[in-house]
Backbone as ProteinMPNN parsed JSONL, in Angstrom:
{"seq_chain_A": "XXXXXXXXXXXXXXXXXXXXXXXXXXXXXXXXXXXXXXXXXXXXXXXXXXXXXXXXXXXXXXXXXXXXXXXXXXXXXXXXXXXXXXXXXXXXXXXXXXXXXXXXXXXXXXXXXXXXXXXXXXXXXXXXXXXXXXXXXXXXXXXXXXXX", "coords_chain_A": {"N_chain_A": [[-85.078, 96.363, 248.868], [-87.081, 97.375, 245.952], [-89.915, 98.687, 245.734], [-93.017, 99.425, 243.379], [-95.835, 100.956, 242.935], [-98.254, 101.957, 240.834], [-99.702, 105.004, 239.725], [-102.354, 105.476, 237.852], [-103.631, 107.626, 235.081], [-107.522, 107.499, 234.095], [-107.026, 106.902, 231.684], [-105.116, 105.431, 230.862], [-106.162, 103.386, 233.022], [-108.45, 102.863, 231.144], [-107.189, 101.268, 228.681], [-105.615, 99.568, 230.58], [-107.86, 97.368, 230.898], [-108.768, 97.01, 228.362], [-107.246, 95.152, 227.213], [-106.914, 93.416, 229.341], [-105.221, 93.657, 231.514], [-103.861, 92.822, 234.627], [-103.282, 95.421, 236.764], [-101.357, 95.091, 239.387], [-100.464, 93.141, 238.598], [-98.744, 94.259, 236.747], [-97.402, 95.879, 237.621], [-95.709, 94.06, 239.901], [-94.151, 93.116, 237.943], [-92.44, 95.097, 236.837], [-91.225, 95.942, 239.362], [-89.676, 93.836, 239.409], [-87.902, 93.915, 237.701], [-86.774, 96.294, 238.056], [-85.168, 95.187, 240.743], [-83.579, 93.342, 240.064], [-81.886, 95.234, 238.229], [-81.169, 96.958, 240.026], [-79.331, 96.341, 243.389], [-80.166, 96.624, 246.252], [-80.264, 97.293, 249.67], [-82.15, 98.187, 251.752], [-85.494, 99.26, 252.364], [-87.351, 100.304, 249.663], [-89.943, 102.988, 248.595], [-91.95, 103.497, 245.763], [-94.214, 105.96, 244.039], [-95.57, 106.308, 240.935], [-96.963, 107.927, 238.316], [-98.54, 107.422, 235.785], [-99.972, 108.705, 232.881], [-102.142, 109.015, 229.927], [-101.369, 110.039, 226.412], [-102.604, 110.96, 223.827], [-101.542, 109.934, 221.0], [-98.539, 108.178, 219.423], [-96.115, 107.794, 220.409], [-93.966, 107.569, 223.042], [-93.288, 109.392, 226.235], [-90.444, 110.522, 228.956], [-90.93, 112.436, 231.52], [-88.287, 113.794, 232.678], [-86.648, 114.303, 235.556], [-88.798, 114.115, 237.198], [-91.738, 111.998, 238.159], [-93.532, 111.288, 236.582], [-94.786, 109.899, 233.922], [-95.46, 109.463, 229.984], [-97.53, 107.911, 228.08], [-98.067, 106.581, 225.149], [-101.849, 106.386, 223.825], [-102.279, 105.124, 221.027], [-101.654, 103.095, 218.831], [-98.355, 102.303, 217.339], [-98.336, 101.07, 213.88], [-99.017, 98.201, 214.175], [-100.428, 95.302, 213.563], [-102.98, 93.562, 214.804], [-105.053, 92.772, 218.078], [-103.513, 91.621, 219.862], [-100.548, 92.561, 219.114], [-101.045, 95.355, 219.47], [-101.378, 95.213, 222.461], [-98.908, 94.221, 223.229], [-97.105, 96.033, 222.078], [-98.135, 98.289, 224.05], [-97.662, 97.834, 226.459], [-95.075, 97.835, 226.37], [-94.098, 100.372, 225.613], [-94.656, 101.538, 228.44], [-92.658, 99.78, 229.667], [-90.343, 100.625, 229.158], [-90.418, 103.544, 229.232], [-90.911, 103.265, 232.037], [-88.024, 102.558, 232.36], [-86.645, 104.513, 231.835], [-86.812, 106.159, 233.637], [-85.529, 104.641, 236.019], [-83.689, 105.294, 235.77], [-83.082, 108.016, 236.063], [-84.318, 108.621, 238.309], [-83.409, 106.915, 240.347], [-80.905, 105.742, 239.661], [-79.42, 108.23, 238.648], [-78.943, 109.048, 236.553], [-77.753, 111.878, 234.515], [-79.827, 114.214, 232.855], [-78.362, 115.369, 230.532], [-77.398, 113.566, 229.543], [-78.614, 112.019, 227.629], [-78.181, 112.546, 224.955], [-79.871, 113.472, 222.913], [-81.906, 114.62, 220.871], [-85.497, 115.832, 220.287], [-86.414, 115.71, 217.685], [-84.363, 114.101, 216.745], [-84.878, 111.778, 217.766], [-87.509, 111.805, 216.257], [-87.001, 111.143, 213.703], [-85.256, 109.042, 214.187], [-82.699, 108.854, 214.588], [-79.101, 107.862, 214.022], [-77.73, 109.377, 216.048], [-79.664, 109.265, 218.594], [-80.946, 106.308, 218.182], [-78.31, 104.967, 219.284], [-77.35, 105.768, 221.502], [-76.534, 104.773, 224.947], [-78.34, 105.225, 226.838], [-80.541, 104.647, 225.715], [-80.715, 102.118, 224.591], [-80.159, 100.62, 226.381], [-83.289, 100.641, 227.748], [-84.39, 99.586, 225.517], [-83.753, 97.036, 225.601], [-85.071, 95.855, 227.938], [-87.507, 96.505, 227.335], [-87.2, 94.629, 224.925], [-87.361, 92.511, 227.075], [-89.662, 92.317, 228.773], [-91.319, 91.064, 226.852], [-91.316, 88.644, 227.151], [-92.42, 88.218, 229.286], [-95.031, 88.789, 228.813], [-97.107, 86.59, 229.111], [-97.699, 86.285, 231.388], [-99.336, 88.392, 232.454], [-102.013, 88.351, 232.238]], "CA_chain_A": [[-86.117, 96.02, 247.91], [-87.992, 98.89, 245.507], [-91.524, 98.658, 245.36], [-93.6, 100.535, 242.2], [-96.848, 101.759, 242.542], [-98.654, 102.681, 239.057], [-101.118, 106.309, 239.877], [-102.919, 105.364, 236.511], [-104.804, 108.265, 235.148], [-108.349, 107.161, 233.397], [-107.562, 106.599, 229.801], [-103.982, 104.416, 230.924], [-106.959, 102.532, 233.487], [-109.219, 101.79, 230.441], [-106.068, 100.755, 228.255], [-105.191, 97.987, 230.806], [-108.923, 96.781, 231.171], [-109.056, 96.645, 227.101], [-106.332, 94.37, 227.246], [-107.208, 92.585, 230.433], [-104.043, 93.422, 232.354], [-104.017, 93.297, 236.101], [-102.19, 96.821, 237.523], [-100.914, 94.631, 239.825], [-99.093, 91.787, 237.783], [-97.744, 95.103, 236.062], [-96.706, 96.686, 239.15], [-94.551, 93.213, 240.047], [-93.18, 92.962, 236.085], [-91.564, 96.655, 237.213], [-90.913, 95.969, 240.765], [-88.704, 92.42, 239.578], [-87.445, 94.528, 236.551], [-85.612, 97.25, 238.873], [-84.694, 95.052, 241.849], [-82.266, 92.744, 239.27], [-80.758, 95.724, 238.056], [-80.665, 97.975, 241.032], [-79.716, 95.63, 244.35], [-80.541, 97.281, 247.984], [-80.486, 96.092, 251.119], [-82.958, 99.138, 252.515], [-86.642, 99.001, 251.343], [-87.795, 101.437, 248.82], [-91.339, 102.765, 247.709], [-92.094, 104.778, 244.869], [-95.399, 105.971, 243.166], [-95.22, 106.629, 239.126], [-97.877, 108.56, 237.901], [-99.213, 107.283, 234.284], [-100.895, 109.858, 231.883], [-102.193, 108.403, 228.314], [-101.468, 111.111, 225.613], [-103.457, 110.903, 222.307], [-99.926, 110.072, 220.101], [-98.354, 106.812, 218.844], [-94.985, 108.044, 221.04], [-94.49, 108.249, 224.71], [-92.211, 110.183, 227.117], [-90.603, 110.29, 230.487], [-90.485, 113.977, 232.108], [-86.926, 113.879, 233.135], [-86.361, 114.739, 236.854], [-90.335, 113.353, 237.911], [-92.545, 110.7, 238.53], [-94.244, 111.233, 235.664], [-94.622, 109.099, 232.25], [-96.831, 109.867, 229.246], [-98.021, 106.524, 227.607], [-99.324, 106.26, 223.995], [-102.805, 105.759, 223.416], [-102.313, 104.643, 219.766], [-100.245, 102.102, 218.783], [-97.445, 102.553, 215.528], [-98.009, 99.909, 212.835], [-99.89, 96.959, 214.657], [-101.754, 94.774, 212.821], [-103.996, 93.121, 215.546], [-104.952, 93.071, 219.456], [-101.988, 91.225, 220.502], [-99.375, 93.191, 218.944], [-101.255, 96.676, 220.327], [-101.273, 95.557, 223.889], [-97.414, 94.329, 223.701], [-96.799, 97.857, 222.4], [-98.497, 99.715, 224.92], [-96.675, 97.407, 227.558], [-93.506, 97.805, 226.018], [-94.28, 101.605, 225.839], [-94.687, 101.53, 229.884], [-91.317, 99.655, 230.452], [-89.54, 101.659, 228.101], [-90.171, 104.406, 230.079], [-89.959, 102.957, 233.29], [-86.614, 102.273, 232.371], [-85.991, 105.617, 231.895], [-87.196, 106.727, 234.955], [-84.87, 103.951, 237.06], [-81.995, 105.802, 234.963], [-83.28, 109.066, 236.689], [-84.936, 108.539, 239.711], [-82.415, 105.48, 241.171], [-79.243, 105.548, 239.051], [-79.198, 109.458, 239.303], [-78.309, 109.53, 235.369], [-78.49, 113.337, 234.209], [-80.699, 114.21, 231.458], [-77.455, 115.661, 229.688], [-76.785, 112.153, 229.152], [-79.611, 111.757, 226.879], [-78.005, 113.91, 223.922], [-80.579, 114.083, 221.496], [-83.523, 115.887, 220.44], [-86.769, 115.375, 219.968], [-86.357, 115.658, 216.246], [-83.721, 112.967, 216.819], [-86.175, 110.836, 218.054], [-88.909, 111.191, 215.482], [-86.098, 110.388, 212.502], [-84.626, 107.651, 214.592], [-81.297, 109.473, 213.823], [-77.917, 107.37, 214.513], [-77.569, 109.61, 217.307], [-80.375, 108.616, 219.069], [-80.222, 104.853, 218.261], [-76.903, 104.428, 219.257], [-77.117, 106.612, 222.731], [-76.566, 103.891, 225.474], [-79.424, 104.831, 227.598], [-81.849, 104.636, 224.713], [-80.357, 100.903, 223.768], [-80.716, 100.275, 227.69], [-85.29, 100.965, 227.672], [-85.118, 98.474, 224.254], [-83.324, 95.664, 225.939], [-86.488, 95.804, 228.757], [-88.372, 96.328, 225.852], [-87.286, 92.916, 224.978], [-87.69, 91.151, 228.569], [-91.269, 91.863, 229.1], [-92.121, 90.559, 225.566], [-91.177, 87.021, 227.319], [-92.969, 87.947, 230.457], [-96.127, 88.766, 228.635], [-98.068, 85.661, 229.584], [-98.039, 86.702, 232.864], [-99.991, 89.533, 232.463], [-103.735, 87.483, 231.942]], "C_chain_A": [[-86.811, 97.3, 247.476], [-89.273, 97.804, 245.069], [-92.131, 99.759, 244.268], [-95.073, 100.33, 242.253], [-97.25, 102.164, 241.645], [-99.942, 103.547, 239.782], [-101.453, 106.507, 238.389], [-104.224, 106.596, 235.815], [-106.183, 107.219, 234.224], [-108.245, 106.45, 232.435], [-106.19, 105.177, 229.808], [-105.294, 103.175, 231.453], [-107.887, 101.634, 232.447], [-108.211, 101.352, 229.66], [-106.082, 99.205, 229.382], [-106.488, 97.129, 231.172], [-109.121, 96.478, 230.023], [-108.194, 95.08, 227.254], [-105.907, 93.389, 228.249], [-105.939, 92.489, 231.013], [-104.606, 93.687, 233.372], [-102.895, 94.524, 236.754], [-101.515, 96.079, 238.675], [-99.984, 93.877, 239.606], [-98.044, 93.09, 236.899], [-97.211, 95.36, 236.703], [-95.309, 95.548, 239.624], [-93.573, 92.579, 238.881], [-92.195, 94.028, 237.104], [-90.505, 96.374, 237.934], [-89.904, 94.566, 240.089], [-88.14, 93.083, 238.872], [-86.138, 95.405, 237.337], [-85.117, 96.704, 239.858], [-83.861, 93.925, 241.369], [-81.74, 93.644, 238.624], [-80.405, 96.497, 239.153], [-80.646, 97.476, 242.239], [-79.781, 96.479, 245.421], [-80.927, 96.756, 248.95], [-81.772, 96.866, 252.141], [-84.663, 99.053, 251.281], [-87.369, 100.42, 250.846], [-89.804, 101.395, 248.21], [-91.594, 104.142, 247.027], [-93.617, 104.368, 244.056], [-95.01, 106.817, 242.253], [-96.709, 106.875, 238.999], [-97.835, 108.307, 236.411], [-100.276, 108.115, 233.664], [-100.519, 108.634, 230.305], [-102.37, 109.949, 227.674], [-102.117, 110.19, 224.124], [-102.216, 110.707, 220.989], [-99.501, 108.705, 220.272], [-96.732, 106.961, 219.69], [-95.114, 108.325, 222.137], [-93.462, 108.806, 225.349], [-91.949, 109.795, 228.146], [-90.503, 111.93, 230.585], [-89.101, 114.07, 232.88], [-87.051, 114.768, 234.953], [-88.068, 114.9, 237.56], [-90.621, 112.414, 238.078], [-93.224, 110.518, 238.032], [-94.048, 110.161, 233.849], [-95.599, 109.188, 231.396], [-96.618, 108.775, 228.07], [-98.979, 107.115, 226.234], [-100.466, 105.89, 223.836], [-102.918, 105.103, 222.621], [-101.288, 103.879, 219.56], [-99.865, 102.538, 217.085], [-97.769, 101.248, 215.218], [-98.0, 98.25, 213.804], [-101.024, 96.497, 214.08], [-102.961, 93.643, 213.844], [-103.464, 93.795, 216.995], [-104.117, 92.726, 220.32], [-100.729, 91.884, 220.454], [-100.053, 95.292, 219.417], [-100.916, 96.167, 221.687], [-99.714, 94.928, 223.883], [-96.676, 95.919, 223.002], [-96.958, 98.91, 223.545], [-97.621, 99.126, 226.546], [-95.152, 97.586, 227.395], [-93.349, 99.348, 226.026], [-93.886, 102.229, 227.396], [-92.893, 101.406, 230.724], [-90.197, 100.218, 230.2], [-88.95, 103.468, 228.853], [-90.031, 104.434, 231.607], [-88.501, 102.633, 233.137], [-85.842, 103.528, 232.537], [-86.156, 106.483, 233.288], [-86.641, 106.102, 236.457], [-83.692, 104.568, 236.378], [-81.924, 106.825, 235.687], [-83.44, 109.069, 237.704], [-83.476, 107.733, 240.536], [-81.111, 105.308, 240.571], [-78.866, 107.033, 238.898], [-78.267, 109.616, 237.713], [-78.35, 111.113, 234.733], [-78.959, 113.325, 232.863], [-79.799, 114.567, 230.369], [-77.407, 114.271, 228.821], [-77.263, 111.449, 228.029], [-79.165, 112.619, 225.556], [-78.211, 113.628, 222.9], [-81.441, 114.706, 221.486], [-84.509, 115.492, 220.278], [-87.173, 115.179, 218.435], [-85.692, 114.696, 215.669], [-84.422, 111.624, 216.818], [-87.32, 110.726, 217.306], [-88.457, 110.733, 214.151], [-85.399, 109.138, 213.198], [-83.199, 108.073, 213.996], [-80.145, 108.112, 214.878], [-77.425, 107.779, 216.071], [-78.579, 109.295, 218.7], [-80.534, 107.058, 218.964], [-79.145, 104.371, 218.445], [-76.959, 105.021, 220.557], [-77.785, 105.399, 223.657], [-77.48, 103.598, 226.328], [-80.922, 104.661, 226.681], [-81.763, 102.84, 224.35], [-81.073, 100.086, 225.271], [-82.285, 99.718, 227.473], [-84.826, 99.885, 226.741], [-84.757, 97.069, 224.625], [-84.285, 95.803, 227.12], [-87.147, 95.747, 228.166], [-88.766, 94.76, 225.849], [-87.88, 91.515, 226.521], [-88.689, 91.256, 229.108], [-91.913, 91.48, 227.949], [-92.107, 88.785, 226.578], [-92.22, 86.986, 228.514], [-94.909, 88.343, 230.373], [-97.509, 87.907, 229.081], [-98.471, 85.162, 231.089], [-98.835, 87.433, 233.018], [-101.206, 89.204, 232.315], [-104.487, 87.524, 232.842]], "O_chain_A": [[-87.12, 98.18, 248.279], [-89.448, 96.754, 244.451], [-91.712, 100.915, 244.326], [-95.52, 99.439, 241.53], [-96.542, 103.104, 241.286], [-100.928, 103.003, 240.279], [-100.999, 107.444, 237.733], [-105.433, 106.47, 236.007], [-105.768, 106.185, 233.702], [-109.008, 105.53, 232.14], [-106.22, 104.211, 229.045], [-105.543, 102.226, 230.709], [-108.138, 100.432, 232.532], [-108.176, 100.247, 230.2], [-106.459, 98.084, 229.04], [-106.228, 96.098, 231.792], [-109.799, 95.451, 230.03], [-108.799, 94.018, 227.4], [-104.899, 92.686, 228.179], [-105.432, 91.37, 231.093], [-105.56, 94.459, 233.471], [-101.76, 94.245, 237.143], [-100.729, 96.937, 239.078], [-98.894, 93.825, 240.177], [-96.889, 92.891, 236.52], [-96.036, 95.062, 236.491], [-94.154, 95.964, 239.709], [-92.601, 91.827, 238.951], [-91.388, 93.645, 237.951], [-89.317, 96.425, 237.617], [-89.037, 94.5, 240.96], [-87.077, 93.103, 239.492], [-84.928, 95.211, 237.223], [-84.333, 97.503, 240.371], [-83.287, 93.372, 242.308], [-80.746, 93.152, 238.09], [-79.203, 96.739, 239.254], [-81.687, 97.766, 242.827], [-79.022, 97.408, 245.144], [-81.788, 95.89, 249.103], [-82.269, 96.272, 253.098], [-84.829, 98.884, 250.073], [-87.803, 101.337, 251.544], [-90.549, 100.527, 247.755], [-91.52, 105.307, 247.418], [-94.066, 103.295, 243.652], [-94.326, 107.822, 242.444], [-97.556, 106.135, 239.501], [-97.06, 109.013, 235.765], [-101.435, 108.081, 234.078], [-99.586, 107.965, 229.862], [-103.123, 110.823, 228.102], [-101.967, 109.042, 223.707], [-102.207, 111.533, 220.076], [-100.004, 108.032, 221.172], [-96.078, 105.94, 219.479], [-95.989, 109.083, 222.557], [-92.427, 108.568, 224.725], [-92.644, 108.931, 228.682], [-89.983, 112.568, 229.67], [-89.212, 114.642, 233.964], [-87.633, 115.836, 235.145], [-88.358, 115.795, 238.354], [-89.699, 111.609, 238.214], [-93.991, 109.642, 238.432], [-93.14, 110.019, 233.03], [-96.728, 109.019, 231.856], [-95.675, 108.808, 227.28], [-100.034, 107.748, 226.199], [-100.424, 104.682, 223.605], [-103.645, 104.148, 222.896], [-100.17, 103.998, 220.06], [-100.547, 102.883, 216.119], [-97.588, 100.328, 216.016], [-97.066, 97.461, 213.952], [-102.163, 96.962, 214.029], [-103.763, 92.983, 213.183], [-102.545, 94.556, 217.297], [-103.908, 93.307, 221.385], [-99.92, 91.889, 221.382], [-99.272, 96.229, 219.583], [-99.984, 96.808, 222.174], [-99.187, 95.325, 224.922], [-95.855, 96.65, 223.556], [-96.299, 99.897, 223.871], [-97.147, 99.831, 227.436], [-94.274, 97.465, 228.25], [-92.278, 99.677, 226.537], [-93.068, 103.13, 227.583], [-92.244, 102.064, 231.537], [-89.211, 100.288, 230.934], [-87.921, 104.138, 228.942], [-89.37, 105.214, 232.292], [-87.901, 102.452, 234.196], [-84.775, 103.675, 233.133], [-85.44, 107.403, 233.685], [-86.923, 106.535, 237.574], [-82.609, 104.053, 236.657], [-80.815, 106.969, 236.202], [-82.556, 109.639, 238.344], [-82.706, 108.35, 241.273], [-80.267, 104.639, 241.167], [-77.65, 107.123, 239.064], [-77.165, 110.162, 237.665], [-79.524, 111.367, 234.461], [-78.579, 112.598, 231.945], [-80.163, 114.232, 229.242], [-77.387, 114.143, 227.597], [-76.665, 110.524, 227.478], [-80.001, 113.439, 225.177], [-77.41, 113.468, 221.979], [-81.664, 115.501, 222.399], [-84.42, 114.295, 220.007], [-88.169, 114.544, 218.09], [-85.951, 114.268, 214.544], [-84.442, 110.702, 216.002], [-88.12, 109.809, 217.493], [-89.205, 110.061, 213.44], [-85.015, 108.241, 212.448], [-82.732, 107.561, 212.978], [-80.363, 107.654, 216.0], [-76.968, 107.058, 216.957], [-78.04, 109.11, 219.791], [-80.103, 106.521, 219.984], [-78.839, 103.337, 217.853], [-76.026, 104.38, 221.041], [-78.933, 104.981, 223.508], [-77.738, 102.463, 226.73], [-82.079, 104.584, 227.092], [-82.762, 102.32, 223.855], [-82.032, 99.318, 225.336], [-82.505, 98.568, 227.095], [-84.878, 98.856, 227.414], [-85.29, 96.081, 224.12], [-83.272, 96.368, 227.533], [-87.775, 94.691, 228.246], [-89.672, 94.038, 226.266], [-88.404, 90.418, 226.714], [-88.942, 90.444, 229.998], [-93.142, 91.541, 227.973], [-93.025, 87.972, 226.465], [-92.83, 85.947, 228.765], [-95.76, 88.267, 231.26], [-98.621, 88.376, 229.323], [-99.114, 84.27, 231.642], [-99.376, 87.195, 234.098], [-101.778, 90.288, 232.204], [-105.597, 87.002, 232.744]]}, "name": "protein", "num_of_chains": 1, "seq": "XXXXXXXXXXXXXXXXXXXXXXXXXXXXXXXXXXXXXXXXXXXXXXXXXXXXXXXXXXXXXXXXXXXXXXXXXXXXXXXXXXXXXXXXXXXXXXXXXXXXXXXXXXXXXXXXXXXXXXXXXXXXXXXXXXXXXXXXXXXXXXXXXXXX"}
């Protein structure tokens, strides 16, 4: 079994208090998220360190425990569709970080650019661990009403 820990700095903490999430019900979204794709018979515990950056795009730091979470949401027209952004932001990159951390994917693997990524180039939408994060994407949109 993997266990996930969220080390939330400040600005992620007021984020899930705007939006009345419990760090906890997030923590077991995660924790069910990685222990149906990754099975283990030995029990695992990991702490993820959340930083909010000032930017409508978020990151993982490749080979850490780090993730840098959007403050701003892209092209949301109310409070419902910001806080399933900024949650979908989270798993997005937890995904990427069970690609790294626990599936031991190398960052090679990732072959695009950051310039790739702000045109949404073919090569980046089409790169299998990028398609991976959007299908999680999708499966905490359903598990949203858990989160209250």
């Amino acid at each position: 079994m993997i266990n996930i820990k969220l080390k939330c700095d400040k600005s992620i903490n007021k984020k899930l208090k705007t939006y009345k999430i419990p760090k906890r019900k997030l923590e077991n979204i995660l924790t069910l998220l990685v222990n149906d794709k990754c099975k283990t018979r030995k029990w695992w515990w990991y702490d993820i360190k959340i930083c909010g950056i000032n930017d409508t795009s978020s990151g993982y730091v490749w080979g850490s425990d780090k993730m840098e979470i959007a403050l701003r949401s892209h092209d949301c027209k109310n409070q419902k569709e910001r806080k399933l952004y900024f949650i979908q932001s989270i798993v997005h990159e937890f995904r990427h970080w069970v690609q790294d951390q626990i599936e031991k994917v190398p960052s090679k693997a990732l072959n695009y650019t950051e310039r790739d990524t702000e045109n949404l180039t073919k090569k980046y939408l089409d790169n299998k661990y990028e398609k991976e994060a959007r299908v999680w994407e999708d499966k905490v949109e359903g598990m949203l009403d858990f989160l209250k």
